[in-house]
KEPA-331523 format. One record per atom (N, C-alpha, C, CB): atom name; z, x negated, y; residue number from 1. Coordinates in steps of 0.001 Angstrom, whole numbers, plus 500000, padded with zeros to 6 digits. Last residue first. Glycine has a CB too. Layout:
<atoms>
> CA_Z_X_Y_NUM
...
</atoms>
This chain:
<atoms>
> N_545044_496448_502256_98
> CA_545833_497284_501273_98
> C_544858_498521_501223_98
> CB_547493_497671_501785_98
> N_545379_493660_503872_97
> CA_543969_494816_503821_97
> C_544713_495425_502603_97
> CB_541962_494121_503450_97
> N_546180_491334_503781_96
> CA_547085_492048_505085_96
> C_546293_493688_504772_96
> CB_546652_491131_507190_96
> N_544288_488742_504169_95
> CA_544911_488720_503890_95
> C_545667_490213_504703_95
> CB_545090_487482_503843_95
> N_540999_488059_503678_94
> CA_541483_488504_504880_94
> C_542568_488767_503608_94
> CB_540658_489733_506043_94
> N_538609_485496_503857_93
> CA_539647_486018_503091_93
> C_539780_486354_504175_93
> CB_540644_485418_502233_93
> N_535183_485645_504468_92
> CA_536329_485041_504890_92
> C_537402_485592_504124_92
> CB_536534_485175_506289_92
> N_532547_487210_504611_91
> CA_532586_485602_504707_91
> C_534067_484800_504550_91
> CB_532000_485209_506216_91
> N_533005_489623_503376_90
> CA_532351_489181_502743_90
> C_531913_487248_502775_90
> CB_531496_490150_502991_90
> N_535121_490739_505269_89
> CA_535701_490301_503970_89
> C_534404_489296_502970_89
> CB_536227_491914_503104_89
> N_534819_491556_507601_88
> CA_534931_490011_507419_88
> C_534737_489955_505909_88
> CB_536452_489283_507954_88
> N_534675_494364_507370_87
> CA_533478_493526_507833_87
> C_533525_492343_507547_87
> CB_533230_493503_509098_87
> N_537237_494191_507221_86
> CA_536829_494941_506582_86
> C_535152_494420_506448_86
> CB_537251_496243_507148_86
> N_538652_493496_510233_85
> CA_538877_492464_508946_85
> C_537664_493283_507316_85
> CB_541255_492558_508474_85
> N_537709_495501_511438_84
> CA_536690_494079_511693_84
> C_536857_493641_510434_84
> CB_537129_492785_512916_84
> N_538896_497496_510870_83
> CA_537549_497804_510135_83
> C_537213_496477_510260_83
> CB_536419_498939_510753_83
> N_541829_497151_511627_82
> CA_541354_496955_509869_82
> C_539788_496926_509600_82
> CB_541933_498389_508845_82
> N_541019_497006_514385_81
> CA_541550_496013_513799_81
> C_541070_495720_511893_81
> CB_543114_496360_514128_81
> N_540989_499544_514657_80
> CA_539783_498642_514753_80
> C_539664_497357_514091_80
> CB_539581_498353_516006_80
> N_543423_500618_513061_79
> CA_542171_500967_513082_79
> C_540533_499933_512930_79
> CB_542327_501593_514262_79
> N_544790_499876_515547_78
> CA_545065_498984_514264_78
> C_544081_499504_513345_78
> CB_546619_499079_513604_78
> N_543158_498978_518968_77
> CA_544001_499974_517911_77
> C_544215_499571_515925_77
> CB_542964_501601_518062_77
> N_542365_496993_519944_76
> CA_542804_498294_520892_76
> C_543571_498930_520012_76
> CB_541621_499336_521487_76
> N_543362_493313_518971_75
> CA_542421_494599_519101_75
> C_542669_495934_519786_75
> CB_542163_495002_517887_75
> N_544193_490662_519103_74
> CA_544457_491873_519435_74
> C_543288_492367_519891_74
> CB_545465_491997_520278_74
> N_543820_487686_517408_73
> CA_542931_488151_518057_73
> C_543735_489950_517997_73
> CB_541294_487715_517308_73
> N_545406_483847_517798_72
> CA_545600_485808_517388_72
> C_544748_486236_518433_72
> CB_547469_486777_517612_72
> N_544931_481136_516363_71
> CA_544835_481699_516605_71
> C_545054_483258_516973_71
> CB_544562_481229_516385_71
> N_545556_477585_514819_70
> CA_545973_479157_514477_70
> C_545363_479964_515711_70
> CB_547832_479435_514372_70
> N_544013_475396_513135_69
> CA_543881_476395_513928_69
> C_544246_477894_514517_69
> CB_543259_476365_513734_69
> N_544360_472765_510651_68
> CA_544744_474313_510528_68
> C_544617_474619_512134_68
> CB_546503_474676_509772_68
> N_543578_469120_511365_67
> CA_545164_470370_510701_67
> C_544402_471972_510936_67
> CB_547269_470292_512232_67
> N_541552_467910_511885_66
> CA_543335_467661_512075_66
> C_544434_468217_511910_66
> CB_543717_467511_513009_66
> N_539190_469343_511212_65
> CA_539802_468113_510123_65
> C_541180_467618_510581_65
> CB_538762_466644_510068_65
> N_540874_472989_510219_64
> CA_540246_471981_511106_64
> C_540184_470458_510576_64
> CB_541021_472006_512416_64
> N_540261_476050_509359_63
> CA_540723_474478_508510_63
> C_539904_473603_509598_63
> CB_540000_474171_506453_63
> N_541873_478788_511160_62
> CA_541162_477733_510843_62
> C_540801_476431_510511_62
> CB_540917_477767_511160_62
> N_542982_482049_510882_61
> CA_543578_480086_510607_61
> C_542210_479550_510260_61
> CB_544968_479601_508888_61
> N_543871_484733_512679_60
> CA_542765_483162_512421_60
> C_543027_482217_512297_60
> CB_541967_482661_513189_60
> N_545328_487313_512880_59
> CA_545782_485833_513472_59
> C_544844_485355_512550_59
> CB_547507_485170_513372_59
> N_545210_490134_514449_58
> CA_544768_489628_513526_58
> C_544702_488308_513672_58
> CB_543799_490126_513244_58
> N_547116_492996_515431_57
> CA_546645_491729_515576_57
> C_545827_491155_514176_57
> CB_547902_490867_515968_57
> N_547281_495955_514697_56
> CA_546669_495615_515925_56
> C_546188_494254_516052_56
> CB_547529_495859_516943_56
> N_549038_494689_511995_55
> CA_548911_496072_512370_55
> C_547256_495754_513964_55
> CB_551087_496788_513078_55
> N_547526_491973_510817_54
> CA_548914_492992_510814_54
> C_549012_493777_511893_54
> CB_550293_492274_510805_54
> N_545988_490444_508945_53
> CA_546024_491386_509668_53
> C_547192_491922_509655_53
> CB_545179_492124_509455_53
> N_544528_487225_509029_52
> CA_545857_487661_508519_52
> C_546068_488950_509047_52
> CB_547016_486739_508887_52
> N_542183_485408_507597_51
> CA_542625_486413_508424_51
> C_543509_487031_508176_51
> CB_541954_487139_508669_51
> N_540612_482494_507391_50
> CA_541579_483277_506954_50
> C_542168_484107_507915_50
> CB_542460_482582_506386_50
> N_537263_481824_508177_49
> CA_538914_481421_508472_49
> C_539328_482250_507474_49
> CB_539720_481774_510074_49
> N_534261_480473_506523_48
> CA_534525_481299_507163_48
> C_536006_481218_507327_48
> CB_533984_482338_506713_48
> N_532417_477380_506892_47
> CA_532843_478340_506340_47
> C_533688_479301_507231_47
> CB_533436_477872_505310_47
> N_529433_478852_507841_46
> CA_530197_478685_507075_46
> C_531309_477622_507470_46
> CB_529517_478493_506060_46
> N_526752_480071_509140_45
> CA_527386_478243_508740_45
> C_528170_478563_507613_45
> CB_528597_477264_510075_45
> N_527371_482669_509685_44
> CA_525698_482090_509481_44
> C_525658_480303_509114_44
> CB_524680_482375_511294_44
> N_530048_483534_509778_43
> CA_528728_484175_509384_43
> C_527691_483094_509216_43
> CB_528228_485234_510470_43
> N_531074_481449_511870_42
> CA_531545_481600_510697_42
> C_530868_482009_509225_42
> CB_532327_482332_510999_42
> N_529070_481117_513784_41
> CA_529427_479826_512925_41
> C_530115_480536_511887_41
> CB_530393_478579_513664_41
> N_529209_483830_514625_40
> CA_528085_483286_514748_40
> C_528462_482043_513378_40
> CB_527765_482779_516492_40
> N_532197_483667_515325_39
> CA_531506_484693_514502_39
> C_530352_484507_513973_39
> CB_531332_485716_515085_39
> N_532311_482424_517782_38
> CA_533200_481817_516276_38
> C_532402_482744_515475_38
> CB_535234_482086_516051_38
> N_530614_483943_519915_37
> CA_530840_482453_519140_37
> C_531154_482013_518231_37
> CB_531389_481822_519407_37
> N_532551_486102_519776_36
> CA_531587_486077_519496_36
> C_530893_485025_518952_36
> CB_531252_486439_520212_36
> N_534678_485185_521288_35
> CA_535169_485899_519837_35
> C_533337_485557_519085_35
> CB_535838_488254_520083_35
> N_533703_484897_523887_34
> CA_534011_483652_523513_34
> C_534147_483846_521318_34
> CB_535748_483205_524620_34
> N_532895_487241_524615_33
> CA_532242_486543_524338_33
> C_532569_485493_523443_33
> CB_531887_486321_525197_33
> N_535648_488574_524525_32
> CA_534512_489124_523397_32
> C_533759_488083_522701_32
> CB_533366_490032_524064_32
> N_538611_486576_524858_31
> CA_537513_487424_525384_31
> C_536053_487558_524249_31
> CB_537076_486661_526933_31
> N_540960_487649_522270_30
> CA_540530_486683_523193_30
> C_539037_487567_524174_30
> CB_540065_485100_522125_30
> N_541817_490901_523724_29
> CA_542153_489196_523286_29
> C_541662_488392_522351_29
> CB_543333_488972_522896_29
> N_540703_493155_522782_28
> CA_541309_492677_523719_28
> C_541074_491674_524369_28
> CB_542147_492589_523480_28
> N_537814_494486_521093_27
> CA_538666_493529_521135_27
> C_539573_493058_522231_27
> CB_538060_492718_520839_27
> N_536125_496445_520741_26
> CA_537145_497243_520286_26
> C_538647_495933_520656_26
> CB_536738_497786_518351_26
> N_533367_495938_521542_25
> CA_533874_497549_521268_25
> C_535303_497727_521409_25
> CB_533550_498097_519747_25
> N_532931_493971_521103_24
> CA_532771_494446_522482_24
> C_533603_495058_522665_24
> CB_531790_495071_522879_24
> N_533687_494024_518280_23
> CA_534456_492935_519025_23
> C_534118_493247_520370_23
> CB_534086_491400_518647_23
> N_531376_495218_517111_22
> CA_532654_495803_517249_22
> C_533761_494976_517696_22
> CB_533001_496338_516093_22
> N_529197_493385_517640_21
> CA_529241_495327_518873_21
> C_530600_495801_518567_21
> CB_527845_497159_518213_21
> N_529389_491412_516252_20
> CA_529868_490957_517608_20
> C_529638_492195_518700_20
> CB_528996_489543_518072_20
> N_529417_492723_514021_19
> CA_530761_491771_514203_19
> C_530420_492137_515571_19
> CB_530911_489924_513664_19
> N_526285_493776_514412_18
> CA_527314_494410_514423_18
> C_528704_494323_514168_18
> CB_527053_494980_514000_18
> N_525247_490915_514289_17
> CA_525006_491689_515035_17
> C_526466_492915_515459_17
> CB_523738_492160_514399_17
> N_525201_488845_512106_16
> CA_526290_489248_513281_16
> C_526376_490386_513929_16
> CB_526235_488510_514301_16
> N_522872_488847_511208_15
> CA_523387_489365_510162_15
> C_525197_489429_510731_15
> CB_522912_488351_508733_15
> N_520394_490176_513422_14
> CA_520897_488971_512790_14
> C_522161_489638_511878_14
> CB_521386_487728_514007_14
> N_517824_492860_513048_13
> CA_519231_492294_513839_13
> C_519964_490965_512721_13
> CB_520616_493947_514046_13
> N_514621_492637_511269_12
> CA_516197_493074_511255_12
> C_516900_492428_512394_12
> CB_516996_492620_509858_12
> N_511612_493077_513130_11
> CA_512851_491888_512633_11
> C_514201_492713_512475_11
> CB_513174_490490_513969_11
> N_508312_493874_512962_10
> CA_509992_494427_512916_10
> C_510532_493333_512180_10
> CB_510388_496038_512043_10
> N_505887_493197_512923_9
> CA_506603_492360_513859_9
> C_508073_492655_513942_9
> CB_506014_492494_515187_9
> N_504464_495663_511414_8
> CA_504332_493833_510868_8
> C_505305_492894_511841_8
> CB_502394_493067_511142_8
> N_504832_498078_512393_7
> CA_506008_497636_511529_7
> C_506083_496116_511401_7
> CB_505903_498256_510085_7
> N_502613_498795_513341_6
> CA_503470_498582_514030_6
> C_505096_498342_513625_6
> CB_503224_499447_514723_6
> N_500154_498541_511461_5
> CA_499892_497435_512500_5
> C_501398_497539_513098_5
> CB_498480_497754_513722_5
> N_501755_499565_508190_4
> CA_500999_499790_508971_4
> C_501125_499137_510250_4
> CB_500965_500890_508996_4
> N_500913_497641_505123_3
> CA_501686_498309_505640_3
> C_500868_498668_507223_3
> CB_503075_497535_505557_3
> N_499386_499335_502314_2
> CA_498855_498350_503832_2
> C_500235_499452_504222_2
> CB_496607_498536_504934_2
> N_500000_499168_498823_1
> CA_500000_500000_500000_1
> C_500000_499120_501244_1
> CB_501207_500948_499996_1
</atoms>
């Protein structure tokens, strides 16, 4: 079957895309953009942190070569919070998801 002249140039959205609409969407702290960044490397490099969720926050350990990276990312609601870590699960342990 010919596909047809206005499909041949359709590109899926990168495989971030929708990490970095629900971090617009839904993230306090740190700022989006900057959230966004790590997301990119985590997703599409590797490897991905450990996520620790507890209720609204979600603290990021990252294996650095001088030690571990801690981090906390607050979200608007614990909700949002569970869906990111929920999204993560396929690059990163998330610890805290019941």
């Amino acid at each position: 079957m010919a596909v047809p002249e206005r499909f041949k140039d359709f590109k899926l959205p990168d495989e971030t895309a929708v990490l970095e609409a629900h971090l617009w969407d839904h993230l306090l702290e740190p700022y989006p953009a900057d959230a966004s960044k790590d997301i990119r490397v985590w997703v599409l490099k590797g490897p991905g942190p450990v996520l620790i969720l507890n209720e609204k926050v979600v603290e990021v350990v990252e294996e650095r070569p001088k030690g571990p990276k801690f981090t906390k990312w607050r979200f608007r609601s614990k909700g949002s919070a569970t869906q990111f870590c929920e999204m993560m699960l396929p690059c990163s342990m998330v610890i805290g998801l019941i």
